[in-house]
N, C-alpha and C positions, 0 to 999 in steps of 0.2 A: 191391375194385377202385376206388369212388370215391372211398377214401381216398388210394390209390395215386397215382390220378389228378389230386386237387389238388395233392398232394406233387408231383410232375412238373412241374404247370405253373406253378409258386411261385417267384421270382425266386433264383436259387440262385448267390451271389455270394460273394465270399472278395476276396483282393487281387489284381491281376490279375496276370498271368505278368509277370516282371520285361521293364519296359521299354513294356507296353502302356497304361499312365496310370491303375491303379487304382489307389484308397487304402485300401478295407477291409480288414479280418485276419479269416483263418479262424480260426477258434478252435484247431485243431489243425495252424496254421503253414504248412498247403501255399499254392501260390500260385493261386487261383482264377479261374476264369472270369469272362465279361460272363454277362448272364444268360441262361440255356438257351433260345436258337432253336429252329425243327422244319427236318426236313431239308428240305422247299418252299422254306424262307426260306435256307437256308443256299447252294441250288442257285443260284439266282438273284442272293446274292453273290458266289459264286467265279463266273458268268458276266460280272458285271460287272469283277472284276479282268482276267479273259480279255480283257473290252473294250479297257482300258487297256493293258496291254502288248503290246509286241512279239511277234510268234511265239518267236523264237528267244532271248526271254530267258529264265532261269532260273528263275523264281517263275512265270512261264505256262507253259514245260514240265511241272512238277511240276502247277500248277492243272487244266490239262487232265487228266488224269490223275485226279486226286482229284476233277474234277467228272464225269468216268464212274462211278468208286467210288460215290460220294454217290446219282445217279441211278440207278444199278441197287438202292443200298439201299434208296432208299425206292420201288418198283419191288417189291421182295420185300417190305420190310412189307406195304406196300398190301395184296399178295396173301398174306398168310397166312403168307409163309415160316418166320414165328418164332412160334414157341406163342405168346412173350409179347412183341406187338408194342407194346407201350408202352416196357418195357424197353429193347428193341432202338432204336428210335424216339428214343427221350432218350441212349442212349448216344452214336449215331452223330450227332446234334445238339448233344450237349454239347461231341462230340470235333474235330466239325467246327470247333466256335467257336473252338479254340485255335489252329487255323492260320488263321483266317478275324482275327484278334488282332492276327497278324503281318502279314500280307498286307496289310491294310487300311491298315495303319499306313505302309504302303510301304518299310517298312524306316528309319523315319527318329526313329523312338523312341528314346531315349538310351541305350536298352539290352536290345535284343530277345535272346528265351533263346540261351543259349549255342548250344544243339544246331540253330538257326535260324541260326546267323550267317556259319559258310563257306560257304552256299547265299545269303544276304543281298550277301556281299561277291564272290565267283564270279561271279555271276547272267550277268554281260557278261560274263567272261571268253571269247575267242578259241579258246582250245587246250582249253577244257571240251564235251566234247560231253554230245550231248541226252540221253542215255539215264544218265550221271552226275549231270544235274541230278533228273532222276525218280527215281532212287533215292536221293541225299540229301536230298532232302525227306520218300519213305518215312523214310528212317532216324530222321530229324528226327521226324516226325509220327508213328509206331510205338512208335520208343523212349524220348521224352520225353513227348510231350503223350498218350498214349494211358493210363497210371497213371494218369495226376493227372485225366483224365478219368472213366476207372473210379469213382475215390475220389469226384468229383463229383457223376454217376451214383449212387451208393449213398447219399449225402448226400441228394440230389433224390428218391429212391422210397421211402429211408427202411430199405434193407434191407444185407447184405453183399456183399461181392463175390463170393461163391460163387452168390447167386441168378442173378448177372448170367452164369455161366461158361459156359451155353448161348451167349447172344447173340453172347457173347464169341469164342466159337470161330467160327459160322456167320460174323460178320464178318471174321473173320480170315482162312477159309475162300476169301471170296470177292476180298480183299487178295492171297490167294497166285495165283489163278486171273489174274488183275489183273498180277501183276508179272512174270507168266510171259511174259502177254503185250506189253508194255511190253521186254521183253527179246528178245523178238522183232521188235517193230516199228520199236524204236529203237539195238537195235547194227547197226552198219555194216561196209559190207566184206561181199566171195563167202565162202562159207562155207567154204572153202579156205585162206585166206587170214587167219580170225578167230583158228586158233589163235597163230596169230604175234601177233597184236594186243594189246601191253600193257591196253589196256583189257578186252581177256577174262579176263585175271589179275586188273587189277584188282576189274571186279564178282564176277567166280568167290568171292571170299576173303569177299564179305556174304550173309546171308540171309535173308528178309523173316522163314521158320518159326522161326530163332533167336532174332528180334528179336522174333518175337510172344512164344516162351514168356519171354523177359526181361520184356518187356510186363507180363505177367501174374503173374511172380513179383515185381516190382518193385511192383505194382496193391497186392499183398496186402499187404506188409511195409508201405508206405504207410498201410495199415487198420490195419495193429495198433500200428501206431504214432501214431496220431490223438489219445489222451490225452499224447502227448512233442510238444510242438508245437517245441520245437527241436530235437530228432531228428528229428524227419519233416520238417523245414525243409532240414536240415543234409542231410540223405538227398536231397530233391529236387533240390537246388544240387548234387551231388557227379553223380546222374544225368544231369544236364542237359549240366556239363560235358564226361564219358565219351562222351555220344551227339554232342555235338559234335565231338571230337576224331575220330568214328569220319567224322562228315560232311566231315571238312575231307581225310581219308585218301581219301573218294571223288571229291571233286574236283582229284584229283591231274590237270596237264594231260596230256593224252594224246596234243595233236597239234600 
């Protein structure tokens, strides 16, 4: 376990997600994080973006949201919830750092990931409502930064992704419990009324459980691909895109 544990807290650095102003290379081509925060430190940045925006902008609807996520995870580590609360503890830390990258940056990076940027460029849109911007950013943060996190995670403890596939699910777990309610708080309209709602079609047609197993099958081929570092390069740029295109289809306007 002490070995575990310096492996953890070890600056675990690659080049950063296109557009966030790293210069290192991972050795095996993915695009890398800053270096692994704890979820304390991570709460108390997405509180500060929360500071600076608007309610009704886009990146603060989605931020609220992932700063409930964030607090109730480190809420469950504290108490015990994950046999292996280091694990859990560096995942949710490493994964937070990747939309904390973007956010941070305020969107003004020359070239933030693909699957970030119809939520980047939306953000103000008018005829976008709030419960579109919260689920393009899951999309975003699920289906893009959550592998390349994984792969980070196994980097930083030193093991495969299979160790990590408890943590994996219990987060994931607590993501779907999350967006269930996010769907209730934030679609609009009598409930009468909702099925007529181009917007009930629209989010009906995504879903976080899909995006998770994508997640996780995307995690692994990423791992076994770590000796091809322009395969797993090539692989990460083609995902990044896909998940974008899925975010730009949710913020179709709706009103």
């Amino acid at each position: 376990m002490v070995q575990r544990e310096q492996l953890a807290v070890r600056t675990v650095r690659g080049p950063a997600a296109p557009g966030t102003g790293g210069t290192d290379t991972a050795a095996d081509g993915l695009p890398g994080p800053a270096p692994a925060p704890v979820l304390g430190s991570v709460a108390e940045r997405m509180r500060a973006c929360d500071a600076r925006w608007p309610a009704a902008d886009g990146m603060a609807v989605f931020n609220r949201v992932y700063l409930t996520v964030t607090e109730e995870l480190a809420r469950r580590v504290a108490g015990g919830h994950f046999p292996d609360r280091l694990a859990a503890g560096t995942l949710g830390a490493v994964f937070a750092e990747r939309y904390l990258a973007v956010a941070e940056s305020g969107g003004d990076a020359p070239r933030p990931p693909a699957s970030w940027r119809p939520l980047l460029q939306y953000r103000g849109h008018p005829g976008v409502r709030p419960l579109q911007f919260a689920l393009a950013g899951i999309n975003a943060h699920i289906g893009y930064d959550l592998p390349l996190a994984v792969v980070d995670t196994c980097r930083a403890l030193g093991c495969a992704p299979p160790a990590l596939e408890d943590g994996f699910e219990r987060v994931g777990d607590l993501l779907v419990l999350l967006e269930e309610r996010v769907r209730e708080d934030l679609m609009p309209g009598p409930d009468l009324l909702q099925v007529a709602d181009p917007l009930t079609h629209l989010v009906g047609a995504w879903s976080l459980e899909r995006a998770r197993e994508g997640a996780w099958s995307a995690a692994r081929l990423l791992w076994g691909m770590r000796e091809l570092p322009g395969l797993a390069g090539e692989f990460a740029e083609r995902l990044d895109a896909g998940v974008g295109l899925v975010g730009r289809c949710l913020l179709t306007p709706c009103r």
